[in-house]
C-alpha positions as CSV (number, residue, x, y, z in Angstrom):
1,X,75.3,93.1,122.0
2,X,77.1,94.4,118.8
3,X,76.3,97.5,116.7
4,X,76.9,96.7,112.5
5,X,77.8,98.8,109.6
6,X,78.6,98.6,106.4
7,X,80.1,100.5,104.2
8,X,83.1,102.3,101.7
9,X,86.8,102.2,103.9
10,X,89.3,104.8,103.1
11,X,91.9,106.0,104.6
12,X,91.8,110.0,105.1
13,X,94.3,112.5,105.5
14,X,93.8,115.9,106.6
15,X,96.1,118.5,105.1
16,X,95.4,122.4,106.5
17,X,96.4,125.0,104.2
18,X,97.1,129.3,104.0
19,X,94.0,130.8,103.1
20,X,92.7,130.2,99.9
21,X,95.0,127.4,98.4
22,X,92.7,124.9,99.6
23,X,92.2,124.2,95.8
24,X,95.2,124.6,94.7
25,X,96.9,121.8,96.7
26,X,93.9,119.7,95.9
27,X,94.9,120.3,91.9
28,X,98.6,119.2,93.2
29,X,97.7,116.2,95.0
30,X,95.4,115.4,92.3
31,X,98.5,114.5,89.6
32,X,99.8,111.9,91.8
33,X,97.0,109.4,90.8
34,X,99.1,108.5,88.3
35,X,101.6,107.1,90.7
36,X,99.4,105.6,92.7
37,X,97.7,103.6,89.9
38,X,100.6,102.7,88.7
39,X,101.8,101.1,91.8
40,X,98.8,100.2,93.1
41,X,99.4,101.2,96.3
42,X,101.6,104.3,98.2
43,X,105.2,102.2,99.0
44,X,106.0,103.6,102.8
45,X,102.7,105.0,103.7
46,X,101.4,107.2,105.4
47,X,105.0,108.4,106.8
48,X,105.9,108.9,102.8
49,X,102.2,110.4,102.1
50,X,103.0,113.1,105.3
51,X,106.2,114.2,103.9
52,X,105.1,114.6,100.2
53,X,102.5,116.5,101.4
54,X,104.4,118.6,103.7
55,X,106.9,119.3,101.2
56,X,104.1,121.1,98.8
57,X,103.8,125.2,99.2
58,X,101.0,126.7,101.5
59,X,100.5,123.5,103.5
60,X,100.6,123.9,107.1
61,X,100.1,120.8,108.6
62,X,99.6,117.2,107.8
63,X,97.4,115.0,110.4
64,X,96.5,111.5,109.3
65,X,93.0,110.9,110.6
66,X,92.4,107.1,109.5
67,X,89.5,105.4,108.1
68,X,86.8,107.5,107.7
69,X,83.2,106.4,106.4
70,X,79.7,107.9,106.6
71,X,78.8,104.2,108.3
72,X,82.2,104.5,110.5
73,X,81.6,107.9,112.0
74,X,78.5,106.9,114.0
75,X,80.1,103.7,114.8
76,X,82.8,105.3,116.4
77,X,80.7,107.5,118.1
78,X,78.9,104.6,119.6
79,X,81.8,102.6,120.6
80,X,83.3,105.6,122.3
81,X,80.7,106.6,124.2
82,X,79.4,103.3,125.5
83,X,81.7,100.6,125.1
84,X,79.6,98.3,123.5
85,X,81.2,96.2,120.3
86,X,81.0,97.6,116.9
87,X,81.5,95.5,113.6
88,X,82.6,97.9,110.2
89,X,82.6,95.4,107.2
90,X,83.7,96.7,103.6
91,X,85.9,95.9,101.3
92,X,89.7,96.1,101.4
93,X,93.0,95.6,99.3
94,X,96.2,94.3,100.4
95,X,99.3,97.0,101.1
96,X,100.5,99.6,103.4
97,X,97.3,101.7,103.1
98,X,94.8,98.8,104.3
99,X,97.5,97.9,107.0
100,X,97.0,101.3,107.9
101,X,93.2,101.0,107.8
102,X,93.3,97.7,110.1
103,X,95.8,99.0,112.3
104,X,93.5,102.2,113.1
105,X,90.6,100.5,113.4
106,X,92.2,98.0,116.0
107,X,93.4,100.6,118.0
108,X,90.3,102.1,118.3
109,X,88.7,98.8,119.8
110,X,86.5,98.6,116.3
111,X,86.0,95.3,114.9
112,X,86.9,94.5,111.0
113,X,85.0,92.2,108.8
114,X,86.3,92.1,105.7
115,X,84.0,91.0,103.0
116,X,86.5,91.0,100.1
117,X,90.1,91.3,99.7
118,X,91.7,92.5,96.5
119,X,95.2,91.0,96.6
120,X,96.6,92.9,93.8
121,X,95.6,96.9,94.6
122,X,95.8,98.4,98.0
123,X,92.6,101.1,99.3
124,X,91.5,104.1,98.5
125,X,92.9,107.9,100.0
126,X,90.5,110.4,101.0
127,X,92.3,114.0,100.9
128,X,90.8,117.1,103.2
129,X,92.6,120.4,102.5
130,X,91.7,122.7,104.8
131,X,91.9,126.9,105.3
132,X,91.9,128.6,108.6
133,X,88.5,129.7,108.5
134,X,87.1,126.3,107.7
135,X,86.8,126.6,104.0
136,X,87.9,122.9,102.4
137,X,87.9,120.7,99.4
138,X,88.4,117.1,99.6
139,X,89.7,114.2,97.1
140,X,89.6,110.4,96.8
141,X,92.6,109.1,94.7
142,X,91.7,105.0,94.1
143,X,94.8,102.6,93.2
144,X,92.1,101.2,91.0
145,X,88.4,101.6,89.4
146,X,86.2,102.8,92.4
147,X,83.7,100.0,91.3
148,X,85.8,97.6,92.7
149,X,85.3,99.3,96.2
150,X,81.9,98.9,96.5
151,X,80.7,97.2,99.9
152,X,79.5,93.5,99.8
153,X,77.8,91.9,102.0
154,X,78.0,88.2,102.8
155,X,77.2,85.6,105.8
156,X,78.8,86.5,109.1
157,X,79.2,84.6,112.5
158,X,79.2,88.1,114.0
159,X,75.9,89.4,116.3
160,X,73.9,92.2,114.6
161,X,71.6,93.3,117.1
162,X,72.0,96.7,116.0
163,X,72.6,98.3,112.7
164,X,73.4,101.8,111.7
165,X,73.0,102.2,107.7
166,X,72.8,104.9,105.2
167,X,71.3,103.0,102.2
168,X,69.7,100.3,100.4
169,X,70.5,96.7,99.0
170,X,69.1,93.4,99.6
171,X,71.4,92.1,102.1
172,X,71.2,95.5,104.1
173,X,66.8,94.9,104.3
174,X,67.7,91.7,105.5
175,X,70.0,92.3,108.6
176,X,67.8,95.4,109.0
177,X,64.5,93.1,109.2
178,X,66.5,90.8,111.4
179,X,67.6,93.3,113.4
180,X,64.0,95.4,114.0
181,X,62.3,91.4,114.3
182,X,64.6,90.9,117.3
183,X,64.1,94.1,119.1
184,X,67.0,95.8,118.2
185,X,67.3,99.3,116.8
186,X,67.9,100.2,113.1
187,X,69.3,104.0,112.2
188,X,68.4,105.1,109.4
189,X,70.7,108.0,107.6
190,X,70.2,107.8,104.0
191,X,72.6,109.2,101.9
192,X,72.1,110.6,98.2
193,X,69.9,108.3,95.8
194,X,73.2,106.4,93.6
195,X,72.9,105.4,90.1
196,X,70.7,102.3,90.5
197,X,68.6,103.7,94.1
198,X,65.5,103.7,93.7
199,X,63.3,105.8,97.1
200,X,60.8,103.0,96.9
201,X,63.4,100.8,98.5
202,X,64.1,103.6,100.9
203,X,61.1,103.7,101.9
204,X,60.6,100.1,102.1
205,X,63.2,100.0,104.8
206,X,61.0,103.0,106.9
207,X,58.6,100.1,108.9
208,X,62.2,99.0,110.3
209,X,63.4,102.0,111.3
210,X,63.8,103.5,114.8
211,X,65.6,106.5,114.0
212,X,65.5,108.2,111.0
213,X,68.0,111.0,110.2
214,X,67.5,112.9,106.5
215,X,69.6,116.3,105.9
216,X,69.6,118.6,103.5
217,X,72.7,117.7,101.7
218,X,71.0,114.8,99.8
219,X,68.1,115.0,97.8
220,X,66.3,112.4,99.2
221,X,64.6,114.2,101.6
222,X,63.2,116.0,98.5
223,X,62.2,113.1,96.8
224,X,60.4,111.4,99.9
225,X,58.5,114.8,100.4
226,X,57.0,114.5,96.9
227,X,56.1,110.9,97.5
228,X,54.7,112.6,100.4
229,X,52.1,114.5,98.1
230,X,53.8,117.4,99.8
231,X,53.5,120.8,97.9
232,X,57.5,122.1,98.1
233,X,58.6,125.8,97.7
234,X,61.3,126.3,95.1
235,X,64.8,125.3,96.5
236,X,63.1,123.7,99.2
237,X,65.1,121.9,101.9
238,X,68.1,124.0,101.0
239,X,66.2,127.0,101.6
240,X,63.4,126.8,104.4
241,X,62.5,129.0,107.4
242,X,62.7,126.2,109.9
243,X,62.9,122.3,110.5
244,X,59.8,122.9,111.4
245,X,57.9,124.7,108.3
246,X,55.2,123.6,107.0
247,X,56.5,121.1,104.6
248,X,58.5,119.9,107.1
249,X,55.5,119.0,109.0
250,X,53.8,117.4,106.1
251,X,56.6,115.2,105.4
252,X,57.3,114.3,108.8
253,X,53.0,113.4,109.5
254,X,54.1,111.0,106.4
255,X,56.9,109.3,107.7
256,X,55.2,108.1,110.6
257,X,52.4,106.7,108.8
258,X,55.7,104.4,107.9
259,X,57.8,104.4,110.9
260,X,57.2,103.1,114.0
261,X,54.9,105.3,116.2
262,X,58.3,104.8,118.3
263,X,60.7,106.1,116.0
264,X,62.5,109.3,116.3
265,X,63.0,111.7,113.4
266,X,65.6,113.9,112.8
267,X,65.7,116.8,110.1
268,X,69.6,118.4,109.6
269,X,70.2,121.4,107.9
270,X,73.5,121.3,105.8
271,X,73.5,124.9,105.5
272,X,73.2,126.0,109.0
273,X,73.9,123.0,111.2
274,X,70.2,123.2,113.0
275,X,68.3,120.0,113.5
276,X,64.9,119.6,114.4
277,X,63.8,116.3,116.4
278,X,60.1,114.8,116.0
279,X,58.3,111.8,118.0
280,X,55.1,110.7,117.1
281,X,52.1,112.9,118.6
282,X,54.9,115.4,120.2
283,X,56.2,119.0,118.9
284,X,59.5,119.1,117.3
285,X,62.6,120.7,119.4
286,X,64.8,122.5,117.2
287,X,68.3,123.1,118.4
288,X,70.5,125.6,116.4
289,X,74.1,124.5,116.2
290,X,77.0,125.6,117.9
291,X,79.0,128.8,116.1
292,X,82.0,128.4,114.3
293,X,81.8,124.6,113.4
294,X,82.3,123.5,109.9
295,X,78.7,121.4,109.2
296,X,80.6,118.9,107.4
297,X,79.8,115.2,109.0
298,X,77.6,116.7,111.5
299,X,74.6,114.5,110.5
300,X,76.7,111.4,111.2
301,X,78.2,112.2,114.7
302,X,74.6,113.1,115.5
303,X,73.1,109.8,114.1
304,X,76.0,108.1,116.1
305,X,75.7,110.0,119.0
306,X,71.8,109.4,119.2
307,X,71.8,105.6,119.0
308,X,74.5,105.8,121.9
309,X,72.2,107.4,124.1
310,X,69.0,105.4,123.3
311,X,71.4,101.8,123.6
312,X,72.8,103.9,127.4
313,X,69.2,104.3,128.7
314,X,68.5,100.7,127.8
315,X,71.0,99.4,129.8
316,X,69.7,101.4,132.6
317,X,72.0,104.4,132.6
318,X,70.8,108.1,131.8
319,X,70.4,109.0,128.2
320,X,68.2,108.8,125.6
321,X,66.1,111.4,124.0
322,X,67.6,114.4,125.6
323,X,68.2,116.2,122.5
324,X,70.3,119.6,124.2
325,X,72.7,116.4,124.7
326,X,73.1,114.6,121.5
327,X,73.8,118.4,119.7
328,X,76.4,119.1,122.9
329,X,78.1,115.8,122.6
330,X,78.2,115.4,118.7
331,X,80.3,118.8,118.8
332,X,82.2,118.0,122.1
333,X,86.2,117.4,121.2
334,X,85.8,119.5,117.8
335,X,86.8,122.4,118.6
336,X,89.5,122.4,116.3
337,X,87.7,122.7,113.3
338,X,87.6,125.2,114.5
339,X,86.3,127.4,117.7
340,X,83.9,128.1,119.8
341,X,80.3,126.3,121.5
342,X,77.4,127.9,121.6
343,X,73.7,126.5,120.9
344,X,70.2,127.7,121.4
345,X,67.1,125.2,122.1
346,X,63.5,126.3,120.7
347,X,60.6,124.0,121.7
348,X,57.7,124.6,118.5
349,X,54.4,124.5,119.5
């Protein structure tokens, strides 16, 4: 049984910083795209990456974190925490920074399907710079145009029986129909309408879906509340009393005229880390988040960290939809960014 994704592969670096240089050292690291375009890759990295880095004024630490993805988060999440093969395809270069990719993701027992190889550029570096109180700004420095990054899809020997994605294409609706025809489970997390999105394909892929995860951050969950019919306050998800107002009901009723009547739904605020879970014909538990976290990538450890448990309880071990658990455990071994866990359960009438 194997859990897919798909999606962009970079390698990230976080770089912690004195309080409030966070954008200055982003406007330093920012003039070395020159040198990495030029090369096409980073010659010695990531040891010569650390110790440029390190070298630069305010900068406290250096910690290289490794791919990151919103697609590879929840993947690693569910690896971790059941054991069960994972498959990440994307697209990857050739150089020290994509040996650096594969070697991470070998180590962490994740399987690599590379769907094209550019032979003559290396991959892309994602840049975090941190402050102390959790304040950050981040960067992506490409050896070449970003469009040649974007994740294709082709035919693949390797199982998909259960696939975690966070947008639309044509190859994606087919493993996803594959995938929902053969029992498995699809989670749904999609990420801000691109270019050429379009939320009618979104919410084509809705009938497929078992778990469906929209936050604040992205204006979809605007747009498929006014394909809802749903009458939305000004500023509204950013600014809302609850997960559980009364547009956030409206939207929901819609979403499971769509969904399965199995499906879970999960509604994230960006702004204060709460998220609200929904099942058909039940009322929504809302679960505040734990004080002192930085919201950033919360959605995706909780996406991750739900399909875990629901993929646990079908192989007969505890797990599932206990919700005080997915929030617990999608903070669990974060304390670093930065401090303490706390969190308070409300069930709505």
């Amino acid at each position: 049984m194997t859990v897919y994704g798909n999606g962009f592969l970079a390698y990230h670096i976080e770089v912690n910083v004195t309080t409030g240089q966070a954008a200055a050292v982003k406007a330093s690291v920012a003039k070395w795209k020159s040198e990495l375009c030029e090369a096409k890759t980073w010659p010695g990295f990531p040891d010569s990456m650390v110790t440029r880095l390190s070298m630069l004024p305010s900068v406290t630490q250096v910690v290289c974190e490794g791919p990151q993805s919103s697609v590879l988060i929840p993947l690693r999440m569910v690896h971790g925490m059941t054991g069960l093969p994972v498959t990440m395809s994307g697209v990857l270069g050739s150089g020290p920074i994509t040996q650096a990719i594969e070697d991470d993701l070998k180590r962490r027992g994740i399987d690599l399907e590379c769907t094209k190889r550019h032979a003559d550029y290396d991959a892309p570096i994602e840049f975090s710079f941190r402050e102390p109180d959790g304040h950050h700004e981040s960067l992506r420095l490409y050896p070449a145009s970003r469009n040649q990054y974007r994740a294709g899809i082709g035919e693949s020997d390797t199982p998909r029986d259960h696939l975690i994605l966070n947008r639309y294409n044509k190859a994606l609706n087919a493993i996803a129909t594959d995938v929902a025809i053969r029992g498995g489970i699809v989670s749904f997390r999609p990420r801000e309408l691109g270019r050429y999105d379009r939320i009618e394909d979104y919410i084509s892929l809705l009938p497929l879906t078992q778990q469906l995860m929209l936050s604040t951050r992205h204006g979809v969950m605007r747009k498929l509340a006014q394909q809802a019919g749903v009458a939305l306050p000004r500023k509204w998800p950013e600014v809302m009393e609850n997960l559980a107002d009364d547009s956030c009901r409206k939207l929901v009723e819609w979403l499971f005229q769509h969904l399965p009547k199995s499906a879970i739904v999960v509604l994230h605020s960006y702004e204060d880390g709460s998220s609200g879970f929904y099942e058909h014909g039940s009322a929504p538990v809302l679960i505040d988040s734990p004080t002192g976290y930085d919201h950033a990538s919360r959605a995706a450890r909780i996406q991750g960290v739900l399909l875990a448990l629901s993929l646990s309880s079908a192989s007969g071990h505890q797990g599932g939809k206990r919700y005080d658990e997915v929030i617990e455990t999608a903070y669990r071994g974060t304390e670093k960014r930065p401090w303490i866990y706390h969190h308070e359960r409300t069930n709505v009438a």
